[in-house]
N, C-alpha and C positions, 0 to 999 in steps of 0.2 A: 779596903782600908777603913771599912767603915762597920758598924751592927747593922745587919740586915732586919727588914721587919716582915715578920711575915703577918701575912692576914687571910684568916681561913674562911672569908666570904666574897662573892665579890660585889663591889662597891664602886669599880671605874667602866664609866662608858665612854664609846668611842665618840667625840662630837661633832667630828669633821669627815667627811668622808675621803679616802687615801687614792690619789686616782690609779688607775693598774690595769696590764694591758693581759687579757686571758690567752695563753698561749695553745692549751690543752683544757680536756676535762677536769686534769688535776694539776696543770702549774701556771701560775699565775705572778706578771711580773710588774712588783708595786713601786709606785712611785716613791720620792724621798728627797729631804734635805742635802743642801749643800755640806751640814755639819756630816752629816751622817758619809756622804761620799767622802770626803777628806776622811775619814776617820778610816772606813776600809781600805785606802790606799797607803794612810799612816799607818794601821797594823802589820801591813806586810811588812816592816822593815822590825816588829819586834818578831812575825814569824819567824824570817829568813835568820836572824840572831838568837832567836830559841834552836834553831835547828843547829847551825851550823855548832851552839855551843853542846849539842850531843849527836853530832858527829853526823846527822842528817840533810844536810844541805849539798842538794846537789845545784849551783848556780844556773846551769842551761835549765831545767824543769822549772827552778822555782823563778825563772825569769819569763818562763811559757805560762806560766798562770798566771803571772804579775800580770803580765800580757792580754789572756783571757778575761781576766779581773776587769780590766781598764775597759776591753770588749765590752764585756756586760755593763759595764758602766756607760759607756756613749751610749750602747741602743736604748739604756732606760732613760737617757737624756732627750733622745730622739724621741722613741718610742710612745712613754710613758709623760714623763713631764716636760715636754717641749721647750726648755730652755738650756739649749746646747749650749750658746754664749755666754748663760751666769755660770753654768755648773762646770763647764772645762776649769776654770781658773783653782778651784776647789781640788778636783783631779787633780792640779799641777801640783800643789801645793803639799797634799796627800803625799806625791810622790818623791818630791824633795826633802819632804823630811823625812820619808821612810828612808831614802837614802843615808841622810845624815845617822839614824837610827841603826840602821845596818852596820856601819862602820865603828860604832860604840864601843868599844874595847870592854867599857868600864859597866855596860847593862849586864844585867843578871836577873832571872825570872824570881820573882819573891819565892820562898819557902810554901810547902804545902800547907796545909788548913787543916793539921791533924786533931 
């Protein structure tokens, strides 16, 4: 909703270090905000209403990722940033309103960016 900027040099350094738990030689599982978890559990409910509105929602499947979703979210809670206690509420939260979301008669994904 907004003019993007692009800029063809780069100019931002990282100043904080992100803590992350190395699983393999190539996957690696990075910590993160309580904004950031609410927000993954809040999209799944414009998923599940993107889908269903073309004809792609199958409920049991996209309630097993929901599911896995939430998985990978406690073990990086555990795992990774060690605050199981602050970051559940965030989940919870994520997931109630992805609900409310899912239910939305009235959403509809904006128009493409032709």
């Amino acid at each position: 909703m907004t003019q993007p900027a692009l800029v063809d040099t780069f100019i931002l350094a990282r100043t904080r270090d992100i803590p992350r738990l190395t699983l393999s030689a190539s996957r690696k599982l990075n910590g993160t905000s309580d904004m950031v978890r609410y927000h993954i559990m809040r999209n799944r409910g414009y998923m599940a209403r993107y889908f269903a509105l073309y004809g792609d929602f199958h409920p049991v499947w996209f309630g097993l990722g929901t599911a896995l979703t939430l998985a990978k979210e406690l073990i990086r809670l555990i795992a990774v940033d060690h605050s199981f206690r602050k970051g559940v509420p965030a989940l919870l939260r994520g997931i109630r309103d992805a609900r409310v979301l899912r239910q939305d008669q009235t959403w509809e994904p904006m128009p493409a960016l032709v």
